[in-house]
DOMIMAR-980312 format. One record per atom (N, C-alpha, C): residue in one letter; x, y, z. Coordinates in steps of 0.001 Angstrom, whole numbers, plus 500000, padded with zeros to 6 digits. Layout:
% residues N
AXYZ
...
END
This chain:
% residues 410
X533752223687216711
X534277225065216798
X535422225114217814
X536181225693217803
X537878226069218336
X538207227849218289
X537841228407219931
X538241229652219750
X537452230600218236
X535833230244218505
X535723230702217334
X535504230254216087
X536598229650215610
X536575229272214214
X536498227523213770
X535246227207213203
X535459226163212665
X536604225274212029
X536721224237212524
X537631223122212170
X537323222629210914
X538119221876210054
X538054220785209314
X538848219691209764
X537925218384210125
X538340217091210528
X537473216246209150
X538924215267209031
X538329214088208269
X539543212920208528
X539540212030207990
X540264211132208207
X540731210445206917
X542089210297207048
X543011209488205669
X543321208373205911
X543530207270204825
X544116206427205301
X545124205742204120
X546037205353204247
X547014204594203176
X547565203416203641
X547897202141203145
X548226201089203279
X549750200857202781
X550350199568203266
X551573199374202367
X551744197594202404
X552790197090201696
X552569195664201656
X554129195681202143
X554208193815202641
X556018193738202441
X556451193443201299
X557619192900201637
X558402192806200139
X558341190802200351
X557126190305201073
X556562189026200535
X555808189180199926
X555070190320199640
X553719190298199262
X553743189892197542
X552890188882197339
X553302188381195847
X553671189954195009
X552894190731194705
X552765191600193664
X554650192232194212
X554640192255195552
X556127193428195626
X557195191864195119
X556929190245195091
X557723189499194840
X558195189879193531
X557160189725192686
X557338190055191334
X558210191755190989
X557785192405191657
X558362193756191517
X559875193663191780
X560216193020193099
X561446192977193387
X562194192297192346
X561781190779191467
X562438189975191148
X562394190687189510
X561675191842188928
X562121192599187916
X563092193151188202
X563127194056189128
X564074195150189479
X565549194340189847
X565205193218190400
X566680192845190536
X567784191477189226
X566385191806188183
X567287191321186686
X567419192703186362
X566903193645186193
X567645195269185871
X568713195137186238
X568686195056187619
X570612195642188214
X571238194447187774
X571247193859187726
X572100192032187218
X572423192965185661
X571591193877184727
X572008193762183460
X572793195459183521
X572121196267184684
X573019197706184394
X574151197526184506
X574621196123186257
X576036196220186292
X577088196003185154
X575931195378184159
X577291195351183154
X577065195753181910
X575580197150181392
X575253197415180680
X574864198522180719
X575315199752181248
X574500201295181706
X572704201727180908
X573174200932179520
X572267201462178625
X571326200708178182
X571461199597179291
X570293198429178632
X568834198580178471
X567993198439177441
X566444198840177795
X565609197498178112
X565098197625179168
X564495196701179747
X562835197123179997
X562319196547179593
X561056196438180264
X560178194523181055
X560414194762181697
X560494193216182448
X559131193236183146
X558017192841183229
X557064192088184098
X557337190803184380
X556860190585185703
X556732189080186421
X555265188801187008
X555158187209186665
X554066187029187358
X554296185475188147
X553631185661189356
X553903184563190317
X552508183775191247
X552504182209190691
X551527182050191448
X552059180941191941
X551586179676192790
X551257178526193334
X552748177638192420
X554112178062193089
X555351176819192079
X555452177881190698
X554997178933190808
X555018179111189178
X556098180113189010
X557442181085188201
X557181182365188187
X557252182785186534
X557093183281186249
X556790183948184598
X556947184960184341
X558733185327183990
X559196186528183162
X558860186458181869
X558590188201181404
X558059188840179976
X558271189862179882
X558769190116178737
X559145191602178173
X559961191644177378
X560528193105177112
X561518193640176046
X562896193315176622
X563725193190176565
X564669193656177004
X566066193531175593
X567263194608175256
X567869194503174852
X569011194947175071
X570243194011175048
X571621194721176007
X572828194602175043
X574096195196175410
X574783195563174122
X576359195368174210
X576423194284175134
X577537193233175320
X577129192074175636
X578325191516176362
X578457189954176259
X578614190033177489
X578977190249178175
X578786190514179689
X577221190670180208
X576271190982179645
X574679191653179949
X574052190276179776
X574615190164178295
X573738188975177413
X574305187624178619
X575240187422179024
X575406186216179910
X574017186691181070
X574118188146181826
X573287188130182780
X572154187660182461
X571655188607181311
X570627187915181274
X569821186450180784
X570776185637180233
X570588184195180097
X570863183621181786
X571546184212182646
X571134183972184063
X570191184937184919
X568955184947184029
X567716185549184889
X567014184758185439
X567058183374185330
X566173182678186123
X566639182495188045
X568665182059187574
X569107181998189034
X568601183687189836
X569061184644188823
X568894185789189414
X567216185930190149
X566207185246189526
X565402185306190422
X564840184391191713
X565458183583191066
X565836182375192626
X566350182979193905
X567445183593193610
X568417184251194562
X567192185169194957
X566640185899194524
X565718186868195212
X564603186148196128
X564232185275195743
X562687184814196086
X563351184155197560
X565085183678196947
X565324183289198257
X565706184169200109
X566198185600199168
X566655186753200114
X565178187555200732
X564178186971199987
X562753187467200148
X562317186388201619
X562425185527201124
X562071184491202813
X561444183486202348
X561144182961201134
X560331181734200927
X561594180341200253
X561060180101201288
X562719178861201441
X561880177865202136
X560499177404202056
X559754176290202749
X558767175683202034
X559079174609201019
X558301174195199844
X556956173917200770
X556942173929201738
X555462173231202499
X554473174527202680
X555042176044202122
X554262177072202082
X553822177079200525
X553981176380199665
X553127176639198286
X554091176969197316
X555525177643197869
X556397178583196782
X557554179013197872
X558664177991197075
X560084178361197526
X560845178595196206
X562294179060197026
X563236179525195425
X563389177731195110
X564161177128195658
X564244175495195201
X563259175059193870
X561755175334194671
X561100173926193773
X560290174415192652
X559992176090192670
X559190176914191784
X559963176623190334
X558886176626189396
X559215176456187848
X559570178222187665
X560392178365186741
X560462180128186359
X560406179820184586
X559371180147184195
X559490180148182438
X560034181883182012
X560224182018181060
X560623183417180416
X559907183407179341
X559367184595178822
X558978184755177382
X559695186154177207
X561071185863177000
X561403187342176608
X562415187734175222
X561749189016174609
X562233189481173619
X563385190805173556
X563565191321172537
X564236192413172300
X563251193717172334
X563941195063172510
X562782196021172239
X562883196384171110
X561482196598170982
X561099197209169504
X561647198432168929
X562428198212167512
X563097199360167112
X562552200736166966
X561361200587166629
X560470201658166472
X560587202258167989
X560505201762169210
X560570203031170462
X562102202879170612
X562960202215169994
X564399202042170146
X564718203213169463
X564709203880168216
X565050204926167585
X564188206137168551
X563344205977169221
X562611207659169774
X563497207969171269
X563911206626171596
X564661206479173212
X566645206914172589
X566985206461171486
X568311206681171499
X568857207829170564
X569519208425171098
X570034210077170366
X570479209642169489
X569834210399168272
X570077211502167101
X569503210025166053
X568493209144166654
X568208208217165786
X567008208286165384
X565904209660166072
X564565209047165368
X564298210393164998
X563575211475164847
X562806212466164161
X563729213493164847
X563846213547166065
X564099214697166906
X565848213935167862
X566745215002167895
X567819214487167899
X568674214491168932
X567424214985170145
X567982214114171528
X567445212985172034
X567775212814172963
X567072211479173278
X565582211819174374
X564958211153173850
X563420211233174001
X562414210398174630
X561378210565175336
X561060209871176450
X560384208698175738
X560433207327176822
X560188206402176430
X558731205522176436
X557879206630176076
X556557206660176287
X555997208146176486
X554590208316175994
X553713209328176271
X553129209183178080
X553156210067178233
X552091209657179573
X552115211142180760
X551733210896181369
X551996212094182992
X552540211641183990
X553285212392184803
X554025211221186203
X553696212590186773
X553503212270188186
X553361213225189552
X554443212975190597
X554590214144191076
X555854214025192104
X555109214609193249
X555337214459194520
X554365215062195821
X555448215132197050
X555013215865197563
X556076216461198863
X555301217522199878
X555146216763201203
X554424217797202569
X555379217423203536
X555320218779204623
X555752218952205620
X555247218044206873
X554944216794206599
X554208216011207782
X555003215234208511
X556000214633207838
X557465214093208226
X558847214809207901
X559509214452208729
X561026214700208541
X561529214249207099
X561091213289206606
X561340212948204879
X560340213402204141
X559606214273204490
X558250215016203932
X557745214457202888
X556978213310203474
X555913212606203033
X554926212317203665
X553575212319203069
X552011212348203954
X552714211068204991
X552229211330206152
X552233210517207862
X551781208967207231
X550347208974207036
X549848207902206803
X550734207011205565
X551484207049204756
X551526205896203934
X553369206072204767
X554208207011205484
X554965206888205792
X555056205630206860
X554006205655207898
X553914204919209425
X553643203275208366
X552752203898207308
X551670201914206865
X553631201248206569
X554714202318205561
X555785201649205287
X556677200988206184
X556602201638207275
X558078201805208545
X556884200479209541
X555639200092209486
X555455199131209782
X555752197707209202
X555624197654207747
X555585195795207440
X557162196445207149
X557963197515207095
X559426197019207403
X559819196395208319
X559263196999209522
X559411196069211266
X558717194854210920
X557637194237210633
X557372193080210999
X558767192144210093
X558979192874208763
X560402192375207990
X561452191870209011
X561975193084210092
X563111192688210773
X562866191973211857
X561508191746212349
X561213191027213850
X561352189278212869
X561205189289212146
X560880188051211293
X562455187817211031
X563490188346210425
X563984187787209612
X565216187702211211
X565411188635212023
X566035188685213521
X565585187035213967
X564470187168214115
X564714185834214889
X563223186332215840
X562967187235216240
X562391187839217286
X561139187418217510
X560081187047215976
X558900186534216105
X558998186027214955
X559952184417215226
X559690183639214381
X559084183161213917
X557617183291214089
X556085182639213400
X555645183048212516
X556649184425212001
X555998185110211103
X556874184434209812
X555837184488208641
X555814184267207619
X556561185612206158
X556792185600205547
X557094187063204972
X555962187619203853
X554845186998203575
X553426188082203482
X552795188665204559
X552448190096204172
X552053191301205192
X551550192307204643
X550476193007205294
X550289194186204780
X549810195379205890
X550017196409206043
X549758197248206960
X548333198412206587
X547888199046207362
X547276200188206633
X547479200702208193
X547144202171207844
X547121203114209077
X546268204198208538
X545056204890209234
X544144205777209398
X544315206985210635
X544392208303210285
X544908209472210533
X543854210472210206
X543450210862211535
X543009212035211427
X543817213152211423
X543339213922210549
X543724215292210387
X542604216540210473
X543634217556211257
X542309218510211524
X543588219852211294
X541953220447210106
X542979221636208908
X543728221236208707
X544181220089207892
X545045219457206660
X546575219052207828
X546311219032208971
X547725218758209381
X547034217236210608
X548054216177210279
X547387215172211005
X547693215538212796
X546288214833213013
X546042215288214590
X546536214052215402
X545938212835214900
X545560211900216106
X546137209928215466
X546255209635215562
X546513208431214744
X545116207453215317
X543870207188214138
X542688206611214373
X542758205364214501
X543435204397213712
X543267202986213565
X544201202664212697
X544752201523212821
X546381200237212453
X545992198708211950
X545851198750211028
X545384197217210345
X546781196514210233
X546743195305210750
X548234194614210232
X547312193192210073
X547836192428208790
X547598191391208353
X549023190999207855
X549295189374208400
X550430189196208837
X550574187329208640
X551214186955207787
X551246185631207437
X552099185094208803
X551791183635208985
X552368183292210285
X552023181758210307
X552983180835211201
X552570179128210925
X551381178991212100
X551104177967211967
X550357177161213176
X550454177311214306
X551670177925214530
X552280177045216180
X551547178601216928
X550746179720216363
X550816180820216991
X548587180628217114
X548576179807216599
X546965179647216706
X546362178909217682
X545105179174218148
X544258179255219429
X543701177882219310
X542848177348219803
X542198176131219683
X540776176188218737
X540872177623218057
X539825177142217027
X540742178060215671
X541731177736216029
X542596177784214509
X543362179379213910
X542325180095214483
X542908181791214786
X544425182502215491
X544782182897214935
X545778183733215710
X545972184114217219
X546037183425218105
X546337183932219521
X546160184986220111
X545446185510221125
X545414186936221496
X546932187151221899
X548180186017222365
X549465186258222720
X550016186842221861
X549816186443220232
X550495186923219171
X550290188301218930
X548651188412218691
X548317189541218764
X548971190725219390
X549608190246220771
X550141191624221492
X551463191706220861
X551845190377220825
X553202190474220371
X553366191566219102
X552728191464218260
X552585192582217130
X552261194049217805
X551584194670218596
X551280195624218929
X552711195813219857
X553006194996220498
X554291195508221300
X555535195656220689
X555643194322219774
X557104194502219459
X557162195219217406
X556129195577217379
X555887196204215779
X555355197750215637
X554386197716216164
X553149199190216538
X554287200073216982
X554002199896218198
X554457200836219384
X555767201193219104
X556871199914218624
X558333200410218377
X558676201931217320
X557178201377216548
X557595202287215076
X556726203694215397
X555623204040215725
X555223204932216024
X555697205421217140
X556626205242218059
X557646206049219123
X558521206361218331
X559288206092217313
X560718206218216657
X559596207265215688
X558520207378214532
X558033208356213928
X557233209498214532
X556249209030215702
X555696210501215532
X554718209984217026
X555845209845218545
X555769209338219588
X554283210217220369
X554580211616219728
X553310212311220062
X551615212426219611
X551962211585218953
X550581211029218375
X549804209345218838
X551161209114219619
X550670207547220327
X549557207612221429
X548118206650221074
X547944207360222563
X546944205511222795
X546418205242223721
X545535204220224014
X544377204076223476
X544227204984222631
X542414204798222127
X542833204368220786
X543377204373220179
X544317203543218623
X543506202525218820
X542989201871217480
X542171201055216990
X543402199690216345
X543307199085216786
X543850197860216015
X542675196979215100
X543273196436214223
X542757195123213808
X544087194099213152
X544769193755214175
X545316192463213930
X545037190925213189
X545077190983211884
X544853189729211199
X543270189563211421
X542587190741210970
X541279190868211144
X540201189335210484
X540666188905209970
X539945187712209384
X539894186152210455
X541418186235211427
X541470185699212529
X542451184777212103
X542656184073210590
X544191183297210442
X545009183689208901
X545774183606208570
X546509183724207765
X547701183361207512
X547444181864207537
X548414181153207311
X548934180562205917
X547564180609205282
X548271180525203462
X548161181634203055
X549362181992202575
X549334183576201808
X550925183126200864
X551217184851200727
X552284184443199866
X551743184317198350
X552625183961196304
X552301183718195831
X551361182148195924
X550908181655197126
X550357180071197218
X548708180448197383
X548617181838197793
X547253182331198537
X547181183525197515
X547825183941196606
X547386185153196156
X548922185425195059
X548266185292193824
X549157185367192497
X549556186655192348
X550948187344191919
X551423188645191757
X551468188955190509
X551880190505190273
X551968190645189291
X553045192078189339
X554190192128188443
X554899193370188511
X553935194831188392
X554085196228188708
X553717197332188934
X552032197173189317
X551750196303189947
X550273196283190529
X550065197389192025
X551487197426192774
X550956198512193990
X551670200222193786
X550959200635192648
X551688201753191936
X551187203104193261
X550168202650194341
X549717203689194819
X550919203183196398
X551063202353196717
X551453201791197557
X552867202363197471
X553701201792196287
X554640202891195334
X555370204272195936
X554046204908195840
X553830206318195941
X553716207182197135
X552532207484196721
X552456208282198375
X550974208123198672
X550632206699199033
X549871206191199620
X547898206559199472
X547755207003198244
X546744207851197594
X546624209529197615
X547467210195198358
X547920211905198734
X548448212129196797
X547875213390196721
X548122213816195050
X548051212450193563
X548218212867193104
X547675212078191861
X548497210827191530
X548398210307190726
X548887208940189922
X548214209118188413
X550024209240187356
X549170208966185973
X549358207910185701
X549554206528186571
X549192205167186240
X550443204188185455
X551302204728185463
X552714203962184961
X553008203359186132
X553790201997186040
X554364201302187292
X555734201656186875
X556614201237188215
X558382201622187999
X559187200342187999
X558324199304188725
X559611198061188991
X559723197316187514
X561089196737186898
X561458196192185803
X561664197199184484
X561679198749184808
X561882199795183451
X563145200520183532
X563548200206182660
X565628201380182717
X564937202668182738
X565917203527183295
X565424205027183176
X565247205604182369
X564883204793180684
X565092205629179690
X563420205565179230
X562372204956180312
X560914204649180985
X560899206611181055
X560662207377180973
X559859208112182094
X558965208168182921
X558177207042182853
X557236206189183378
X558064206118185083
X559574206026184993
X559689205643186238
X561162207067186658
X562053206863184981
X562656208903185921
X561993210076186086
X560658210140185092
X560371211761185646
X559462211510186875
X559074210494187155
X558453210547188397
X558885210752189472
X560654210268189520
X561506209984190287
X561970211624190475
X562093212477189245
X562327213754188895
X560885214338189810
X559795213710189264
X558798215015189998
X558443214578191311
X559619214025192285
X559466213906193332
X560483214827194403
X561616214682193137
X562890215451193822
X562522216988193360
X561660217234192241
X561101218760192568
X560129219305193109
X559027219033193982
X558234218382194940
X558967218898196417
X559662217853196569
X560491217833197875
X561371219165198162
X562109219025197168
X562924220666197395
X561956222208197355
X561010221827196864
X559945222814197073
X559412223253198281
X559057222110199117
X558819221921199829
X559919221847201117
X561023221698200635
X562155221686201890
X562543223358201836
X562193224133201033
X562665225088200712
X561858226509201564
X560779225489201707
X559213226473202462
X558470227207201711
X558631226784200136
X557777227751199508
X556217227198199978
X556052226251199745
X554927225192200453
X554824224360201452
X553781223774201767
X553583222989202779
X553155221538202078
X552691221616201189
X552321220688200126
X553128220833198886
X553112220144197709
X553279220532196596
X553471219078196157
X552731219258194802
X552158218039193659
X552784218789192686
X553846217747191698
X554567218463190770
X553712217556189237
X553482217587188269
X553044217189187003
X554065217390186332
X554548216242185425
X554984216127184107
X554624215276183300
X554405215876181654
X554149215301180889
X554699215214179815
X554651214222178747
X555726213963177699
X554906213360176517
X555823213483175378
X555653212928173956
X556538211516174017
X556007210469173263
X557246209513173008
X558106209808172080
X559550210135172346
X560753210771171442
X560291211689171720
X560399212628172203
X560456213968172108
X561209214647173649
X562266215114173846
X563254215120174743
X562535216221176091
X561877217529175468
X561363218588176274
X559741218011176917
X559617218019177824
X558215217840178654
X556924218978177773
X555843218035177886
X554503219162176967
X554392219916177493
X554700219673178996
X554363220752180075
X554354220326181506
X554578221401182437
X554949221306183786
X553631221707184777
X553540221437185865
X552089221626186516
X552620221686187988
X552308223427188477
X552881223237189860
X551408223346190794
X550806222633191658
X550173222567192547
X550132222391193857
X550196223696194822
X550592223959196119
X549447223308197474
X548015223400197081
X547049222921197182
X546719224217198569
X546528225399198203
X546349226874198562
X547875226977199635
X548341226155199949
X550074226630200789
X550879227630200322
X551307227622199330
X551779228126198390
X552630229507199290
X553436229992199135
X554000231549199931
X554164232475198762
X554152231821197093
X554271232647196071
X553277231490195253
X552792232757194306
X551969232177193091
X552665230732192731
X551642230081192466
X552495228571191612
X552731228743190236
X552140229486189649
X553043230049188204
X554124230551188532
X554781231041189667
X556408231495189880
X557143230323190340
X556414229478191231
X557278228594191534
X557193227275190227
X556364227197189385
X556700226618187558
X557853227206187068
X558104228280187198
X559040229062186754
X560591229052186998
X560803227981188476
X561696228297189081
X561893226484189086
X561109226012188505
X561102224423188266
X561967224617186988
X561326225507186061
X561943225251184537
X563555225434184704
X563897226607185609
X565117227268185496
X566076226728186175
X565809225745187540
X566461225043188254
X566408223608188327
X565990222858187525
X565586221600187248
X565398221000186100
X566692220024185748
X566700219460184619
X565378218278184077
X564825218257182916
X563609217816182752
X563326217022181552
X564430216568180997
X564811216052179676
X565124214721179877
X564790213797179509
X564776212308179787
X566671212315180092
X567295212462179082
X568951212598179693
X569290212816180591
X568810214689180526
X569425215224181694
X568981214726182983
X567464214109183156
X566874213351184308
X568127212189184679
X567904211690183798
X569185210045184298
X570453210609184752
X571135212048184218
X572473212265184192
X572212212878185415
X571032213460186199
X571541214321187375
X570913213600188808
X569964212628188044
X570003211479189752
X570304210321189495
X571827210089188718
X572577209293188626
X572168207948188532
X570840207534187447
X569956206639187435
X570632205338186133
X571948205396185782
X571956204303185430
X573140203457186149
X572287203269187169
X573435202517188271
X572096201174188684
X572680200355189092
X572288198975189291
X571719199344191022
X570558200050191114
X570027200826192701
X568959200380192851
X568050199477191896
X566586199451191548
X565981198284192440
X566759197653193260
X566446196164193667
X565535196893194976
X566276197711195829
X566095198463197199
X564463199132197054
X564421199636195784
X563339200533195827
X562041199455195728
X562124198569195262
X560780197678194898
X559997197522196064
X560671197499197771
X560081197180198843
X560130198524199591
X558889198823200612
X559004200032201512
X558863201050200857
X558222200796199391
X557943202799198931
X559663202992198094
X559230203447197441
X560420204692196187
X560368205797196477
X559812206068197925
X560198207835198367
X560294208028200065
X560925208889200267
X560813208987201817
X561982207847201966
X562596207604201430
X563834206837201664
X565213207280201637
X565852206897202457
X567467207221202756
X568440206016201964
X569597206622201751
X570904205863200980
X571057206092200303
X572430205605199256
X572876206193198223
X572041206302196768
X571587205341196769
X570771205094195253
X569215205880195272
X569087206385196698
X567821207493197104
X568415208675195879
X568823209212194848
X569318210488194805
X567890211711194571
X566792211201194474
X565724212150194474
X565223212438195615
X565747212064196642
X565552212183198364
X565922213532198621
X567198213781197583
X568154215157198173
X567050216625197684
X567768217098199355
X567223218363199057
X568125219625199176
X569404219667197911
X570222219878197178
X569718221068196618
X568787221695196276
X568382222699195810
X567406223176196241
X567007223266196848
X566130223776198340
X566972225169198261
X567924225740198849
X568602226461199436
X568510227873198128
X568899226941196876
X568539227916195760
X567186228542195511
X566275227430195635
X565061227943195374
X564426228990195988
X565085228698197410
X564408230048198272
X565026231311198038
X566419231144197636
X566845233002197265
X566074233068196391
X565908232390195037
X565335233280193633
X563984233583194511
X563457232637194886
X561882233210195252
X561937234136196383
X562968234757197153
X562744235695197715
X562511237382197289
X562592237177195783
X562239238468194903
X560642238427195141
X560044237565195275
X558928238043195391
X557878237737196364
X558447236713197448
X557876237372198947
X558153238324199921
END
């Protein structure tokens, strides 16, 4: 009790991986044969999975492109994923999997005409162009950060980014580039209070282990000093305090990891992705799909209407739903959920989604400028809560509108 009135305390927690982590290897090394084929194909349809284990990697999918410029890229998808695995950090055949010595097979085809006529205008039943799959995508947006996204999967990202730059700087050269973070957050009445506990698991050589083979208590700090502490002073310095729970490489070594310790697979961290388990997931992955996927623009769409909702103050929360027909250009339907925040009914603010927000597989690509070669960036650190140019669902560009119309009725 507080002055009276009962509290609600519980505790969240969300995780994130690096961009060693096999599954984000594979993610990255789709996403970056996409941009190899947009730069020289706007309209290419790709659907690309990778899988990576022990020397191995194994591209599969659709893909079909509509020059000679594309068609060279993509007969150079294997260097193109070399080059990645190499900008990724595995460049030491004595870890299991470098770009050098790994085999890369392909099994890849054309896409099937049948979703080729529902994806390209005025070719299949209905005579715009039409989404490239049935399914639901969720978009989510809170006031908890400055890029208003839930705390917890923001801090788990902005950590294995730092262990990224202490590693690749020079700073704590022992580190390896598999990692994964989690962070646990209490919140009391839906707004986080306290930061509970920081898991970092953290690939690293020999030279940092104790005399029974474990990770060093030296190392150990080294992570809490030069990783923890840097990133939670730069996000949310008022929530730092000494009673924070660590578990540093809780198992005690982790020195084989990587695809050598653990096989990947493209769109496997779809929550990781996201927003760290906060509002829903209808289960589509994004890395290796052209935007003509809704699987990966309206999500991208129901994030940038989400956010401006939310930048706008109609809410404090807001979970946006869309859903679609395959070929069929108009959404089945829109789903606004404030989660009781709300300052106007969420049937008004649906209303103000339809009227201010394009929602049509086209108009999606044509207004966050999604057939540009941007897709490599997003595979690591989350597809939201991110800054730069190829962010364009970051903007909160219509914020400003949303709040006049909705001032008719607060």
């Amino acid at each position: 009790m507080a002055n009276g009135k009962a509290t609600n305390s519980y505790l969240f927690t969300s995780e994130s991986v690096s961009q060693g982590h096999p599954d984000k290897v594979c993610d990255q090394i789709s996403d970056a044969v996409l941009d190899s084929l947009l730069k020289h194909d706007p309209h290419v349809r790709c659907a690309l999975e990778t899988m990576v284990t022990t020397g191995l990697v194994v591209m599969a999918g659709e893909i079909t492109v509509h020059n000679e410029a594309a068609a060279m890229a993509l007969a150079d998808a294997e260097q193109t994923a070399r080059q990645t695995i190499k900008e990724i950090g595995y460049v030491d055949p004595e870890i299991g999997f470098d770009y050098r010595s790994c085999g890369v097979l392909r099994a890849i085809h054309s896409q099937s005409e049948d979703i080729c006529q529902g994806v390209t205008q005025g070719a299949g039943l209905h005579k715009e162009q039409g989404a490239g799959d049935q399914g639901i995508m969720f978009g989510f947006a809170c006031n908890e950060t400055k890029v208003l996204m839930p705390l917890p999967i923001h801090l788990a990202h902005r950590l294995v980014e730092k262990l990224t730059d202490v590693r690749e700087s020079g700073e704590l050269k022992w580190l390896r580039p598999d990692s994964k973070s989690q962070v646990t957050v209490e919140y009391v009445d839906r707004k986080p209070a306290r930061i509970d506990t920081i898991v970092i698991s953290t690939q690293h050589t020999e030279e940092v282990c104790d005399r029974k083979g474990n990770l060093s208590e030296a190392a150990r700090k080294q992570i809490i000093d030069k990783v923890i502490k840097p990133v939670i002073g730069a996000e949310c310095e008022e929530l730092w305090s000494n009673k924070i729970r660590y578990h540093i490489n809780p198992t005690g070594r982790f020195v084989v990891g990587g695809p050598h310790g653990d096989s990947g697979l493209t769109g496997r961290k779809i929550i990781v992705d996201t927003y760290g388990g906060r509002g829903r997931h209808g289960g589509g992955a994004f890395s290796g799909k052209d935007p003509s996927k809704v699987d990966r623009s309206a999500a991208y769409m129901g994030r940038y209407i989400a956010k401006n909702i939310v930048a706008a103050r109609l809410a404090n929360e807001c979970e946006v739903q869309l859903a679609y027909a395959i070929g069929v250009a108009e959404p089945v339907s829109i789903l606004v959920n404030t989660f009781g925040t709300g300052r106007i009914e969420e049937s008004l603010i649906a209303e103000l989604v339809r009227e201010y927000f394009p929602t049509k597989p086209a108009e999606i690509i044509n207004h966050l400028k999604l057939l540009r070669p941007i897709y490599r960036d997003t595979a690591r650190n989350g597809h939201f809560g991110r800054t730069g140019n190829g962010f364009t669902w970051e903007k909160t560009d219509i914020a400003s509108k949303l709040r006049e119309a909705a001032s008719r009725w607060m």
